[in-house]
C-alpha positions as CSV (number, residue, x, y, z in Angstrom):
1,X,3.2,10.9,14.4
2,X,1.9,13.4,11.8
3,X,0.3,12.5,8.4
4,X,3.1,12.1,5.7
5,X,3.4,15.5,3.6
6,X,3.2,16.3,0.3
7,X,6.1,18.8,-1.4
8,X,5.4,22.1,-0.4
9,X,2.6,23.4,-2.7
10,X,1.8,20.2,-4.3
11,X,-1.8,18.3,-3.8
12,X,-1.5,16.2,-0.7
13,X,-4.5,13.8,-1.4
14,X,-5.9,12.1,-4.5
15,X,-9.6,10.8,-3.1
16,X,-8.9,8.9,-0.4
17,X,-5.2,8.3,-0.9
18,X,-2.8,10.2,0.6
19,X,-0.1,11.2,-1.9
20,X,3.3,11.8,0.1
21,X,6.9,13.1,-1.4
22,X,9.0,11.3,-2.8
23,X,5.3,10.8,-4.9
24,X,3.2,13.3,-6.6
25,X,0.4,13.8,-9.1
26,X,1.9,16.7,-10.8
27,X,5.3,18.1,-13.0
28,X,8.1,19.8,-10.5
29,X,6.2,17.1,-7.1
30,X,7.4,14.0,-7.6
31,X,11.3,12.8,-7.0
32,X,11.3,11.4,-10.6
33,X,8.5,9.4,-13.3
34,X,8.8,6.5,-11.0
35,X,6.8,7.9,-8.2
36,X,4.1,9.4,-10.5
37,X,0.5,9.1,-9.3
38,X,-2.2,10.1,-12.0
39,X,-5.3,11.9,-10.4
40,X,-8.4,10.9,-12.3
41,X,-10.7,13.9,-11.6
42,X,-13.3,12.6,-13.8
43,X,-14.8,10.3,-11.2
44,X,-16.0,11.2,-7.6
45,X,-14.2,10.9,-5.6
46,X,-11.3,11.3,-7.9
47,X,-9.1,8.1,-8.1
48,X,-5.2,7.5,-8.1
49,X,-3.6,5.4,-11.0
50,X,0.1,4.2,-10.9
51,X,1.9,6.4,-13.4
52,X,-0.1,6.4,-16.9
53,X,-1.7,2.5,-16.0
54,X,-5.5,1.7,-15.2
55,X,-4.1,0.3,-11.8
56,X,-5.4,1.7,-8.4
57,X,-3.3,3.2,-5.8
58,X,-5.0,2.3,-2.9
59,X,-1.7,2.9,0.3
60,X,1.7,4.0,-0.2
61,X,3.9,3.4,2.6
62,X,6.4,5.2,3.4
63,X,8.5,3.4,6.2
64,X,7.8,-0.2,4.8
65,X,8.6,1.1,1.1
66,X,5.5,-0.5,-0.3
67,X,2.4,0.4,-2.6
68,X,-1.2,-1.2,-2.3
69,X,-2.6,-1.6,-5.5
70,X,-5.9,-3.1,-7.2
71,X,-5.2,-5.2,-9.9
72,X,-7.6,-7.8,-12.2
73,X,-8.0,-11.8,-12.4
74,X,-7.2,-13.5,-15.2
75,X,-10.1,-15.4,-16.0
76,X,-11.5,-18.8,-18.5
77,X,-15.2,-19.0,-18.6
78,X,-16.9,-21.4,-20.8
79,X,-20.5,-22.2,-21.9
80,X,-21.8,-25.6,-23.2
81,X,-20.3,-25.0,-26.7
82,X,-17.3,-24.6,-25.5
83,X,-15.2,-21.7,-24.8
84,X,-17.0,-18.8,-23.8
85,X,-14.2,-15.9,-23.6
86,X,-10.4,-15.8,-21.8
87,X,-9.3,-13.1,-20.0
88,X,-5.9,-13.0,-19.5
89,X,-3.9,-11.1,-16.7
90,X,-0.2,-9.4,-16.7
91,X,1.8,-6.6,-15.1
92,X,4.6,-5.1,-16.3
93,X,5.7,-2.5,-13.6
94,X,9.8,-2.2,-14.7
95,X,9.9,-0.2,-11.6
96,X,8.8,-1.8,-8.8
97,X,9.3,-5.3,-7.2
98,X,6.2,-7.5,-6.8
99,X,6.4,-8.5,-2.7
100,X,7.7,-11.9,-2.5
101,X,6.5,-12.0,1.2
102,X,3.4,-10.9,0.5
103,X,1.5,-12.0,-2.5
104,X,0.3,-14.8,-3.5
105,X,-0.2,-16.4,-6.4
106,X,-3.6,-18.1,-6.8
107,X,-5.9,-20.4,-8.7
108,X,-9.4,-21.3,-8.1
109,X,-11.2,-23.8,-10.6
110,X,-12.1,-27.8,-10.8
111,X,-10.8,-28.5,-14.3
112,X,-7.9,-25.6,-14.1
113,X,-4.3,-25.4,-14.2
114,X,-2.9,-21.8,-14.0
115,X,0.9,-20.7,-15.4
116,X,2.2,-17.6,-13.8
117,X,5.3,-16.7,-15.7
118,X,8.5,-14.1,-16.5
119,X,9.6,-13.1,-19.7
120,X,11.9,-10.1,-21.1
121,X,15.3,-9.8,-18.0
122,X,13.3,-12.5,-16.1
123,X,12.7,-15.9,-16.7
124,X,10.6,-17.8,-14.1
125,X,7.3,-20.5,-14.3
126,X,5.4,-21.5,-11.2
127,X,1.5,-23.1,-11.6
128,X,-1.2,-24.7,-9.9
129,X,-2.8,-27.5,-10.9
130,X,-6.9,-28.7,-10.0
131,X,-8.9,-31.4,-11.0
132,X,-12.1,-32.7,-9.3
133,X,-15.8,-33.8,-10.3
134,X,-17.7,-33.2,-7.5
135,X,-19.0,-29.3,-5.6
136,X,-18.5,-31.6,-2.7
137,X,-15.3,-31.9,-2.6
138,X,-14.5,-28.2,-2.3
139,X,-11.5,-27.6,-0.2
140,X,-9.2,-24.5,0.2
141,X,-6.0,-24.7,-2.4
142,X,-3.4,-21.8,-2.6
143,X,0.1,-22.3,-4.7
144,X,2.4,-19.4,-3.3
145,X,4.5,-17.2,-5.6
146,X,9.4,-10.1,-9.7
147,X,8.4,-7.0,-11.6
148,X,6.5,-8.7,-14.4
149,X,4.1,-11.7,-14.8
150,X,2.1,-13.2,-17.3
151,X,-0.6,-15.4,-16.2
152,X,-2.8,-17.8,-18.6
153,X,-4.7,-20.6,-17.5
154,X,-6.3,-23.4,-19.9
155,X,-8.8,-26.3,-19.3
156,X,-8.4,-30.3,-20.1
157,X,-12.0,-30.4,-20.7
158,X,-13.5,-27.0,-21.1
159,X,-15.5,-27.4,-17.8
160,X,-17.7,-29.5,-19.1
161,X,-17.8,-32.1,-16.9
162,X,-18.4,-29.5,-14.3
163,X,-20.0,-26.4,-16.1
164,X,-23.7,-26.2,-14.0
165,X,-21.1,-25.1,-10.9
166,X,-18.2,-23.8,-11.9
167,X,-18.0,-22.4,-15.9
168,X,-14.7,-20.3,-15.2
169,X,-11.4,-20.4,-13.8
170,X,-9.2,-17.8,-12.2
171,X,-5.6,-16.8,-11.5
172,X,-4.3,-13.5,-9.7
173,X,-2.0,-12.5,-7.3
174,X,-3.6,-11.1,-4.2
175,X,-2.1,-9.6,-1.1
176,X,-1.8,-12.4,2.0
177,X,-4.7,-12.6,3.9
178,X,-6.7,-10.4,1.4
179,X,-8.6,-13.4,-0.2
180,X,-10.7,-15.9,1.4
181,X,-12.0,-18.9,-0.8
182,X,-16.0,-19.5,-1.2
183,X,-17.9,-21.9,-3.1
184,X,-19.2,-19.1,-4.9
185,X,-16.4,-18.5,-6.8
186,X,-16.3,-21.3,-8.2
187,X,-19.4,-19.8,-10.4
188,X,-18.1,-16.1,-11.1
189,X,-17.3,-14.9,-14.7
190,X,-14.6,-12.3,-13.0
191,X,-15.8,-9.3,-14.6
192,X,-14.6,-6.4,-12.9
193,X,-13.4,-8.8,-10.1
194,X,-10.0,-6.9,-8.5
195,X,-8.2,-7.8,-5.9
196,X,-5.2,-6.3,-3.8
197,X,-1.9,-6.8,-4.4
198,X,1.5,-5.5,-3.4
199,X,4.3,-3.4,-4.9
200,X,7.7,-2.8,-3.3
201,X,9.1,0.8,-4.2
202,X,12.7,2.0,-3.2
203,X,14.9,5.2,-4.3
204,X,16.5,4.9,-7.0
205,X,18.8,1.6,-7.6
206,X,22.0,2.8,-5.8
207,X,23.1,1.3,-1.7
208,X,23.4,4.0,0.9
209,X,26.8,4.3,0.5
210,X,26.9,4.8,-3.3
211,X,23.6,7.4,-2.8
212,X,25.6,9.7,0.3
213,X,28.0,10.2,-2.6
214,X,26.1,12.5,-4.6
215,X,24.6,15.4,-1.7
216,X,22.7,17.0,-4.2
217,X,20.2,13.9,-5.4
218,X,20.6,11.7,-1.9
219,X,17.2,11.5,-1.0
220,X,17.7,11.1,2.7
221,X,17.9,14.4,4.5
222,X,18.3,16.0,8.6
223,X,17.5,13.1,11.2
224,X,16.8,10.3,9.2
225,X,18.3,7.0,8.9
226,X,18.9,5.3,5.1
227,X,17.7,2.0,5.2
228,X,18.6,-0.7,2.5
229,X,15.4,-3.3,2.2
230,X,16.1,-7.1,1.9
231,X,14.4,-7.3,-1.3
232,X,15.4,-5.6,-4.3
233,X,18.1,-2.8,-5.2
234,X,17.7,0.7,-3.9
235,X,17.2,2.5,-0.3
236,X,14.7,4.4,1.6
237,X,14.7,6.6,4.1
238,X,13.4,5.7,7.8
239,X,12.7,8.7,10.2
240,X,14.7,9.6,13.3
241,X,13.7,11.8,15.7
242,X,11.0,13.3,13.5
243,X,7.4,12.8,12.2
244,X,6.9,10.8,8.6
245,X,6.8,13.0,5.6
246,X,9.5,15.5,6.2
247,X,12.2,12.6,6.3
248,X,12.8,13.0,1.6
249,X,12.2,17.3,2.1
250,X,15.2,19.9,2.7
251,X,12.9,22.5,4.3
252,X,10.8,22.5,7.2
253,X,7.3,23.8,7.4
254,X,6.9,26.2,10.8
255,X,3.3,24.6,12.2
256,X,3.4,27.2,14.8
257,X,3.0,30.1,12.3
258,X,1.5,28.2,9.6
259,X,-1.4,26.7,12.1
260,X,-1.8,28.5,15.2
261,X,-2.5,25.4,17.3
262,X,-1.5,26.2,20.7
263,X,-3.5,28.7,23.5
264,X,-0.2,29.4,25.0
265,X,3.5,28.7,23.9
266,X,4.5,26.4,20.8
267,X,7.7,25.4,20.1
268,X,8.5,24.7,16.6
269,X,10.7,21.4,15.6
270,X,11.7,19.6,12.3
271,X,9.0,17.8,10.7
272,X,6.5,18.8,13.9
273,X,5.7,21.0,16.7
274,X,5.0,20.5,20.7
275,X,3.1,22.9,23.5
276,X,4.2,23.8,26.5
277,X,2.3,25.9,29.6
278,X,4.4,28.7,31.3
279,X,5.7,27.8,35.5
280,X,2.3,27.6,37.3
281,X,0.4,26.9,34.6
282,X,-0.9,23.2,33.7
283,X,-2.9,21.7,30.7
284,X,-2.2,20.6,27.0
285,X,-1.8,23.9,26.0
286,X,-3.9,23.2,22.8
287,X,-6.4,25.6,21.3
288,X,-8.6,22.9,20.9
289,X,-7.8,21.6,24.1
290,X,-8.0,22.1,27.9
291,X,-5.1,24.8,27.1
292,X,-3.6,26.4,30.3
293,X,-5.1,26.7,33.8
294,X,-3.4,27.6,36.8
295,X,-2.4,24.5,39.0
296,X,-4.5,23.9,42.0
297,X,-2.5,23.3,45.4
298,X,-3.2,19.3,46.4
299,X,-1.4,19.2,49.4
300,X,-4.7,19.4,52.0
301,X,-6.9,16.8,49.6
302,X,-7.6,13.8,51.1
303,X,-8.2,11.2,48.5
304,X,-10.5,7.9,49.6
305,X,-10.1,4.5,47.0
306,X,-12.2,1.5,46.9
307,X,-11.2,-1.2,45.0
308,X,-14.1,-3.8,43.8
309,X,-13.3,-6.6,42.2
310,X,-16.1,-8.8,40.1
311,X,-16.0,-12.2,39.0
């Protein structure tokens, strides 16, 4: 399956993310302000931002409707005077969903307890709570966890009991299987500490059926199949027949002109391309491959196999 494309004349690539329609770094590329990607040009390589924010773009799927971002800890560090500084944590997308199947809310602290909550259209609480004395008794603890949070985390006893091993809490919510506990932690201020995290994205906030209605803004175009996702309001668009990419764009792009891949004939299709080697002929027919060759006659080989087995 082909890379997923940009619109036609738009940048493509944003550092090492790849930036495909319905999103676009530029006026006239994306399908609307929601799929937005800044380019930051003044850093090598160049990094992508979500919309106007200081959150990395990281992946942005296409078939699963999701976006990997990088997003900060909250963080309560104290010293033995007390409270040393608090860093608190929130995201406020408004436009996408934060995976419910694939975050998780966590905390990580000895004298911690961590509020994750919902304000504005949603109201919601959910924390995790940690008491212990003793580095020995480190064990694993996870509390699992939507367009908005507001996490804050406090102390009973400003660490103090515990501060030579673990000064600070924490509280984030990290992609599944993205963070793995270590005693270490227990003893970092969580400056600059990001983690990964997960977005859900759909087009706009209309079913399929209500979408189809309207020809000129359905997103869904030739071969593909619209797709409403469990979670959330909205549709996307899942390929048919045809490569990733061309699934949200009316016109095709001719690869055969356009790239010149084959040594022999290419047959153009939508949303990709395939060889083929004239009657007699056999081979890839690639440019950069073994191309065409006449077929050799087989018939008068003789073909001896031995078959070795070691154990």
């Amino acid at each position: 399956m082909e890379a997923a494309q940009a619109k036609a004349g738009c940048q493509s690539q944003c550092g090492n993310l790849s930036v495909p329609y319905p999103f676009g770094t530029e006026d006239g590329c994306f399908m609307d302000s929601k799929f937005f990607i800044k380019c930051n040009k003044s850093v090598e390589p160049p990094k992508a931002l979500l919309q106007n924010s200081t959150i990395d773009v990281l992946h942005i799927d296409l078939d699963a409707g999701e976006l990997r971002i990088l997003n900060w800890l909250g963080s309560d560090c104290y010293n033995s005077s007390g409270s040393s500084f608090r860093f608190s944590t929130w995201l406020s997308s408004g436009l996408y969903n934060i995976s419910s199947t694939k975050n998780k809310f966590t905390a990580i602290g000895y004298d911690t307890y961590a509020f994750i909550t919902g304000s504005v259209e949603q109201d919601y609480a959910t924390g995790c709570l940690s008491l212990c004395d003793d580095i020995s008794d480190v064990i694993n603890r996870s509390c699992s966890g939507v367009r908005e949070y507001d996490i804050s985390l406090a102390s009973y006893y400003n660490h103090s009991r515990i501060l030579s091993f673990n000064p600070c809490s924490h509280a984030f919510v990290v992609e599944e299987g993205e963070y793995e506990f270590s005693a270490s932690h227990l003893n970092n201020s969580g400056e600059d500490w990001k983690l990964p995290m997960i977005l859900d994205w759909t087009i706009r906030d209309q079913s399929c059926s209500e979408a189809k209605k309207d020809p000129e803004t359905y997103a869904c175009k030739e071969n593909t199949i619209c797709r409403e996702p469990e979670n959330g309001n909205g549709y996307l668009c899942k390929c048919g027949d045809v490569s990733r990419g061309t699934h949200m764009l009316k016109s095709d792009i001719d690869e055969c002109e356009t790239l010149r891949p084959c040594s022999s004939t290419c047959h153009n299709t939508f949303g990709g391309f395939y060889y083929s080697c004239p009657k007699g002929y056999e081979g890839d027919g690639r440019r950069d491959g073994s191309g065409c060759s006449p077929m050799v006659n087989h018939h008068n080989w003789k073909l001896h196999i031995t078959q070795t087995a070691i154990g």
